[in-house]
VEXDREN-2710 file (C-alpha; in Angstrom, 1 decimal):
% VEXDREN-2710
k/r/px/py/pz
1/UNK/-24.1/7.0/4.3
2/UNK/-21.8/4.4/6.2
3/UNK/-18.1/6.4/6.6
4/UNK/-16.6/3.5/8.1
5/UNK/-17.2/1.6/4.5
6/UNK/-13.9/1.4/2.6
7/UNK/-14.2/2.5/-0.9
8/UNK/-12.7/-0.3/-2.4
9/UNK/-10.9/-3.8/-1.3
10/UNK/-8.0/-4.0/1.5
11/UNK/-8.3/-0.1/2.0
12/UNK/-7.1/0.7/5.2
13/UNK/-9.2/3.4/6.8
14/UNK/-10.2/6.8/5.0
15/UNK/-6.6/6.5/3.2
16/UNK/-5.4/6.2/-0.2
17/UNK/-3.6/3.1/0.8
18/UNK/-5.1/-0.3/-0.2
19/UNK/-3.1/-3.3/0.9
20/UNK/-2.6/-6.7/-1.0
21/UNK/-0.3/-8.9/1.1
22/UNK/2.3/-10.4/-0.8
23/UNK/4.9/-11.7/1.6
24/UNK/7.7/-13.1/-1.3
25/UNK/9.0/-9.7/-1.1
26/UNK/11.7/-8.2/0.9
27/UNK/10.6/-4.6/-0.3
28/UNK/7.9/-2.8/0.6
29/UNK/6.8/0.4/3.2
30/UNK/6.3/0.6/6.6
31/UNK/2.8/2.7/7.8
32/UNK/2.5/4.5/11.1
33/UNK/-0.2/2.5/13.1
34/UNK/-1.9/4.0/15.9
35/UNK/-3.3/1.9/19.0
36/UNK/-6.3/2.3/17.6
37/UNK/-5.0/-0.4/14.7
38/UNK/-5.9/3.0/12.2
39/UNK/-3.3/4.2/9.9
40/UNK/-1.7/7.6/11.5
41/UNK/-2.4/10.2/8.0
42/UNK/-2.3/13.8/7.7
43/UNK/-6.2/14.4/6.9
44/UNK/-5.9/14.0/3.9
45/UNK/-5.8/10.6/3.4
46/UNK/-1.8/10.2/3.5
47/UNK/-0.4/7.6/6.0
48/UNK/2.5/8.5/7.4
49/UNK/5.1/6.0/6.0
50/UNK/8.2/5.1/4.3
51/UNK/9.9/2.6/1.7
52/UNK/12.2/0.4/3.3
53/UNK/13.4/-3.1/3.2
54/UNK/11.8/-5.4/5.6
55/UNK/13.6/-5.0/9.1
56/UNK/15.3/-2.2/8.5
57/UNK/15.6/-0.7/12.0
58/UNK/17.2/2.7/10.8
59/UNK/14.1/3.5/8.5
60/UNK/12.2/1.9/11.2
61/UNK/13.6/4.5/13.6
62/UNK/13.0/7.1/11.1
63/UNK/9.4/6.7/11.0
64/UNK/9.1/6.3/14.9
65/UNK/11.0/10.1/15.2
66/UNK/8.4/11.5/12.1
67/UNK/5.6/9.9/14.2
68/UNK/6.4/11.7/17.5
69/UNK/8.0/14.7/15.5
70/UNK/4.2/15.4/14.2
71/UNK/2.6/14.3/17.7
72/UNK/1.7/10.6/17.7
73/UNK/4.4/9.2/19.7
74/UNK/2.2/5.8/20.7
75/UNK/1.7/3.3/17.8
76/UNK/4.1/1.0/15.5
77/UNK/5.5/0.3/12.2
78/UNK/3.4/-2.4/10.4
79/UNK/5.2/-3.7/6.9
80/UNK/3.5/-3.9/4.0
81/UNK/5.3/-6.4/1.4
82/UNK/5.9/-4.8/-2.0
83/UNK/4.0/-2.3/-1.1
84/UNK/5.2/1.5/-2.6
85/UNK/4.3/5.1/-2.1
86/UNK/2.4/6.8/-5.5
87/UNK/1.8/9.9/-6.5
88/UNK/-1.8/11.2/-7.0
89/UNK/-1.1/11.0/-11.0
90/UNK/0.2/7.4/-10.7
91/UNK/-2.8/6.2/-8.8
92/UNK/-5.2/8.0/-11.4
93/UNK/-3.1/5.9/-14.2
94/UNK/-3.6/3.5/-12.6
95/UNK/-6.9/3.5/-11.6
96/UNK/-7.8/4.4/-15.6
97/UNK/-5.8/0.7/-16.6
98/UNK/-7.5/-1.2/-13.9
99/UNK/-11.3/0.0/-16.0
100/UNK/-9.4/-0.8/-19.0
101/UNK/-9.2/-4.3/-17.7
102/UNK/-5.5/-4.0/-17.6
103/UNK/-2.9/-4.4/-14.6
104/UNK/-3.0/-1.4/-12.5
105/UNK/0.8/-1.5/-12.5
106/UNK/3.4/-3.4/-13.8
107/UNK/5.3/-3.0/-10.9
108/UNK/2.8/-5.6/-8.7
109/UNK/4.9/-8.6/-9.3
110/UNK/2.3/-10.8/-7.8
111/UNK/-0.4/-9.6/-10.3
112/UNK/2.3/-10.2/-13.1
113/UNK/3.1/-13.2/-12.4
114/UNK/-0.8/-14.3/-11.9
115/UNK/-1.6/-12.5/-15.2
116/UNK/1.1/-14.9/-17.1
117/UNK/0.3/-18.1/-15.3
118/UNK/-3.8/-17.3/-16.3
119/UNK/-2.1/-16.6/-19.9
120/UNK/-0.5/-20.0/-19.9
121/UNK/-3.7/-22.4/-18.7
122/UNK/-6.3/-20.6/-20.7
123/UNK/-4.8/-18.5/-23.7
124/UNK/-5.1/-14.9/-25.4
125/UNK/-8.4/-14.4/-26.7
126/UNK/-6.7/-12.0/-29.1
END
């Protein structure tokens, strides 16, 4: 079996973090990278990160210090645009809408607004 095969599109690594670039957004989290261009996680397949608005050099900072605190001093933050943290029950909600053929999560603006404009050229078929 091939390990370095992501499980599904834009995940990064062995993580539970899949990335969909949407830059129209301020908002979004900032992920440890190693040299290595790998997501720094905890084994478990948590990336160290945190929420923060895009340049914010105090939560910036804060992630740098968490990266050395827990012994990974060399890498950088990367930002991921509108891009937030989820628990394992949200992800496993989501997960079960996305087979239900339904947005993952109505908090992905960009899929929102896709959804709507698909609405608009082709109809309901309900």
């Amino acid at each position: 079996m091939n390990d370095n095969k992501p499980r599904f599109p834009g995940q990064i690594g062995k993580t539970k973090v899949q990335v969909v670039k949407e830059n129209f957004s301020n908002y979004g989290t900032y992920v440890w990278i190693k040299p290595n261009g790998k997501a720094f996680t905890d084994g478990n397949g948590n990336a160290l990160s945190i929420e923060s608005m895009r340049g914010d050099q105090s939560r910036i900072t804060e992630l740098e210090n968490a990266a050395k605190y827990y012994g990974q001093p060399e890498g950088k933050a990367e930002f991921y645009a509108n891009a937030k943290k989820i628990s394992d029950e949200e992800h496993s909600e989501q997960v079960d809408r996305m087979e239900q053929g339904l947005i993952p999560s109505m908090n992905d603006l960009g899929a929102v607004i896709a959804a709507k404009q698909t609405l608009k050229q082709y109809g309901d078929e309900g």
